[in-house]
N, C-alpha and C positions, 0 to 999 in steps of 0.2 A: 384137604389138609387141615384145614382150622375144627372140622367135628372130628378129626380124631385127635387134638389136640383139645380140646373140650372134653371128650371121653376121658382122654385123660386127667384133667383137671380133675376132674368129678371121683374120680377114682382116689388119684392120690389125697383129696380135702375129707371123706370118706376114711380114708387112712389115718388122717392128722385126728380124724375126732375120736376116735378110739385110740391113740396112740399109747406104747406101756417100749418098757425097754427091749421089749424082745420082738419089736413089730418087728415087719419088713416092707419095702415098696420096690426092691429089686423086680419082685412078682407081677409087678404093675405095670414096669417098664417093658418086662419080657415082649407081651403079647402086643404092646403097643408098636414097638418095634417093627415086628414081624408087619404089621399092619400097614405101615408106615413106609416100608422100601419102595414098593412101586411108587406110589402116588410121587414120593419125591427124586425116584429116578425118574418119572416121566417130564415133572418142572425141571429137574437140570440138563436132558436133554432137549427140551425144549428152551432155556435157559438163552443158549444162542442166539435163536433163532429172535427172542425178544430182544434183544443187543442188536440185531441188525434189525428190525423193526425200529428201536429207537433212534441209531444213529440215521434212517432215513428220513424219521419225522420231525425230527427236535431242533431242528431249525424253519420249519414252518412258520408262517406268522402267527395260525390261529395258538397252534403248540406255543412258538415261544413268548405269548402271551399270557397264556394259563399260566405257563410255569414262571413266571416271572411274578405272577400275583400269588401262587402257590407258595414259592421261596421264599415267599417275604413269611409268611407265616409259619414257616416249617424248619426256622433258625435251632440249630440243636448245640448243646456246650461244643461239640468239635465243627461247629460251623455247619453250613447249607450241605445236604447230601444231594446228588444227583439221581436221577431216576436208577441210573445203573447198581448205582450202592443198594439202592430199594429192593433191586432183584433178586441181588444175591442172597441178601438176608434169611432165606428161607433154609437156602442151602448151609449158609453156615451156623441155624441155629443145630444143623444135626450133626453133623460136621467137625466143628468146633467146637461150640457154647455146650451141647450137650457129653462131649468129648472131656472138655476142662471140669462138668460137673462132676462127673463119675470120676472121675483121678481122682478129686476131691474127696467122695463119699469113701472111696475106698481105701482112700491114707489115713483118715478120719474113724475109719469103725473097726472095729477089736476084728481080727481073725478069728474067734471064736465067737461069733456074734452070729445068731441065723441068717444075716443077710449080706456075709461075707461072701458067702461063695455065688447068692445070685445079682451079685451088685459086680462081682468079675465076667457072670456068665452074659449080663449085658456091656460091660463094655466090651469082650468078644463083639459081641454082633454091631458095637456101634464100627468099633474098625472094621468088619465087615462089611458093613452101611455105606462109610465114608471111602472107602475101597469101589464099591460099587457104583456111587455114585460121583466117584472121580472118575472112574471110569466110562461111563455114561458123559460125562461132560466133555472128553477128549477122545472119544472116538467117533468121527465124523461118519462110520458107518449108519452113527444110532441120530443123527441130529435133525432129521426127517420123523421119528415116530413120534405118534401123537396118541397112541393107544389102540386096542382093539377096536376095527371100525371106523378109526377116523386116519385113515392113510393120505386124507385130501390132504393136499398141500393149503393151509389156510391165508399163507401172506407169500406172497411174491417180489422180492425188492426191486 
């Protein structure tokens, strides 16, 4: 997840240094997307299975030791996050955080503007995205895959 999220970076800063009023970066997003569904249906179906991994080791001594030296350092303005809030993070930058950007860009830019129609054509695929990968988190058929090749069961609680 994080080099195709660098790819992107590097794309869209690439973008910013030539910028003129008639860019676009709707273009940028497109193919990033596409890229991007699997890897993040396979963390939110996997997503679970790391929730029951945690709720069986987090009270450990060794564990609640580390996190106890962790959280002292890891104080955010809304307070100590839990490992759990850590997880989901990934899921809801696509989800949400990237969901609220595109509403934004698209209230914000002229309908006559070249990157009108493909700043809609991605947020199609982001409800697409977040459709799928709700789905993938609540259907218990899929909460076992681990990708092609890796069908082992890797934790057992």
């Amino acid at each position: 997840i994080i080099p195709l999220h660098q790819e992107l970076l590097d794309s869209l800063l690439s973008k910013f240094e030539n910028w003129s009023d008639t860019q676009t970066i709707g273009d940028v997003f497109k193919p990033f997307l596409s890229a991007v569904i699997d890897p993040y249906k396979v963390y939110a179906i996997n997503y679970h299975d790391c929730l029951i991994v945690w709720e069986d080791i987090r009270d450990k001594p060794g564990v609640k030791n580390f996190l106890e030296s962790t959280y002292a350092k890891t104080t955010t303005s809304a307070g100590q996050l839990d490992i759990g809030a850590f997880l989901i993070k990934p899921i809801q930058r696509i989800t949400r955080d990237y969901t609220m950007i595109f509403e934004r860009l698209i209230k914000y830019t002229s309908e006559i503007h070249p990157d009108y129609l493909l700043l809609n054509k991605v947020m199609d695929e982001l409800k697409h995205i977040t459709s799928e990968i709700n789905s993938a988190t609540h259907d218990p058929s899929n909460l076992k895959y681990f990708g092609p090749g890796q069908e082992e069961e890797v934790y057992s609680p």
